[in-house]
C-alpha positions, 0 to 999 in steps of 0.5 A, a space after each residue: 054395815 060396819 065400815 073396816 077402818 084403815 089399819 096402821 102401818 105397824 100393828 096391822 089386823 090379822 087379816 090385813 096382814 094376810 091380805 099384804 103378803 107378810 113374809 111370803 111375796 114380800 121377800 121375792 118383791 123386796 129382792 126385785 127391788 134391791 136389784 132393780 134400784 141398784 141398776 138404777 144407781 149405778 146407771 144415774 152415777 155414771 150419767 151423773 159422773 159423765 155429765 161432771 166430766 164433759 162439763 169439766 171439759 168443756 171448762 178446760 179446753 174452751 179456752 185453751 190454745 196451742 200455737 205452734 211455730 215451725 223453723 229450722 233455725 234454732 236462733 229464729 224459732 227462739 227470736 220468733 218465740 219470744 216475740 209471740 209470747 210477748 205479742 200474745 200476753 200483751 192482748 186483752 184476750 189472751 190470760 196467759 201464754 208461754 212457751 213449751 220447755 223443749 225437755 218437756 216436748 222431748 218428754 212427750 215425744 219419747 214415745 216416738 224419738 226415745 232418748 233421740 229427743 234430747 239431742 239439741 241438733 234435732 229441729 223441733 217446732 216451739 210450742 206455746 200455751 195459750 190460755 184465753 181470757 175471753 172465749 169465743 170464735 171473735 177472740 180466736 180470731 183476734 188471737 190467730 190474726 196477731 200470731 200471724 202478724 208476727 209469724 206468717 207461718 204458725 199453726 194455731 190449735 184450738 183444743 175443743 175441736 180436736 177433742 171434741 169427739 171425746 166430748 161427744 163420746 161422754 155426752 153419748 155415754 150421758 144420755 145413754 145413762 139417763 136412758 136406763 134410768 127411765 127404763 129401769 122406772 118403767 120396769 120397776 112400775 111394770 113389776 108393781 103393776 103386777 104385783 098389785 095385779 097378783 095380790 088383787 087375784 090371790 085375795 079376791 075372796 077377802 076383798 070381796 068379804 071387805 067390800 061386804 063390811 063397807 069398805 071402799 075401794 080406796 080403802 082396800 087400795 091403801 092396803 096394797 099400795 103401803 105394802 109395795 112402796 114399803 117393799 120398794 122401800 126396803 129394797 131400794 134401799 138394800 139396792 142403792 146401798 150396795 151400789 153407791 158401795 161400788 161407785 165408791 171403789 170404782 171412784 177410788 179406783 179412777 182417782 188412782 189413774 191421775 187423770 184430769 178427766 177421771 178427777 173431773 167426772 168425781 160425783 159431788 155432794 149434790 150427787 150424792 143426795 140424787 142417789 140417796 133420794 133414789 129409794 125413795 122417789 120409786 118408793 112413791 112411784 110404786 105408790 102412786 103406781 100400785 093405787 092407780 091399778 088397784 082402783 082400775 081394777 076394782 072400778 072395772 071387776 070388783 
């Protein structure tokens, strides 16, 4: 018996073509796919975008200080500040440390003072910036125990620790993200298994007269798993198009806020070749997912 040949991509046969669902399954599967790779776009950007901005926070307040010093005095808050200051960035450990101007604390208290913080007889604690050199809890250490041996009754803040619900919240948001992606891929392979469980019922007659000419079940399989990755394809790309469309205006959107952690969680060019790779990695998901039914289901009823 004559064995049927695989048919090209492009110029298929007649009934090869019918035998793909050409311009009547493939518009619906197309659009399923469009839908699907956008949501999935959209969930790796944010996890993406997410991990950027917990990274760039951590990177920010790992080691970062804040010492505060408490003295009604006006002459020995000065006197102790500056001797702080002189202390700290004498250590090793420290890269930089200065004092908070008391216009930029008054700025920052207006929310609670208003224009009452400027008011030079109103005792204000001295605050001074530090920036670490070295992290760690050995060199925070070796930080507060020099802070204390000037001043007995300072306050040293670590940033981390008072940020670090934030912190949890964006690595939450992280793994959230990373979740709907591998949900959406086990949608997208439950949608193509049932597309290749559809077009196996629908052509049964036609598979049937092909197995009677010689051709193999990988053959027939071939048939059906070009046609769903070039519908995932197609769709995907329509899909993951679109949604990098949004990610972009949301991006511009957030640069808007003037905001170090929105500034921090920019996708960056690596990012972007993950989103564009998208299609094409369910495209071969739904390829190697579509032969894998067919082949069963041949194997066990054909």
């Amino acid at each position: 018996a004559p064995v049927v040949s695989d048919p090209p991509n492009i110029a298929a046969p007649r009934h090869d073509r019918r035998l793909r669902d050409e311009g009547r399954q493939t518009r619906a599967m197309v659009w399923i796919m469009a839908v699907m790779l956008f949501l999935t776009v959209l969930a790796a950007a944010l996890g993406l975008a997410m991990a950027r901005a917990g990274a760039g926070l951590e990177r920010q307040l790992a080691g970062r200080l804040t010492v505060q010093l408490v003295e009604p005095d006006a002459t020995l808050r000065d006197a102790a500040t500056k001797a702080l200051v002189n202390r700290l960035n004498a250590m090793p450990d420290v890269a930089r440390a200065a004092a908070v101007d008391r216009a930029r604390l008054a700025e920052l208290l207006k929310p609670w003072l208003g224009a009452d913080g400027n008011d030079p007889d109103l005792p204000m604690p001295a605050l001074i910036d530090v920036d670490l050199s070295r992290t760690g809890d050995a060199a925070l250490a070796r930080v507060e125990a020099a802070a204390r041996a000037v001043a007995p009754g300072v306050r040293v803040d670590r940033h981390a620790a008072w940020m670090s619900p934030v912190s949890r919240f964006i690595g939450l948001l992280t793994w959230v993200a990373a979740g709907l992606v591998a949900l959406l891929a086990l949608a997208t392979g439950s949608v193509v298994l049932l597309a290749a469980r559809a077009g196996l019922d629908t052509h049964r007659d036609t598979i049937a007269v092909l197995h009677g000419l010689g051709s193999t079940d990988g053959q027939i399989a071939r048939l059906f798993q070009n046609r769903i990755a070039l519908d995932t394809l197609r769709g995907g790309l329509i899909g993951a198009a679109l949604a990098m469309a949004a990610v972009v205006l949301i991006g511009g959107q957030a640069g808007n806020l003037q905001s170090e952690l929105a500034a921090g969680a920019a996708l960056r060019p690596f990012d972007w070749l993950v989103l564009v790779l998208l299609p094409f990695v369910f495209a071969v998901l739904a390829l190697v997912a579509a032969r894998a039914t067919v082949l069963r289901a041949l194997g066990k009823v054909l």
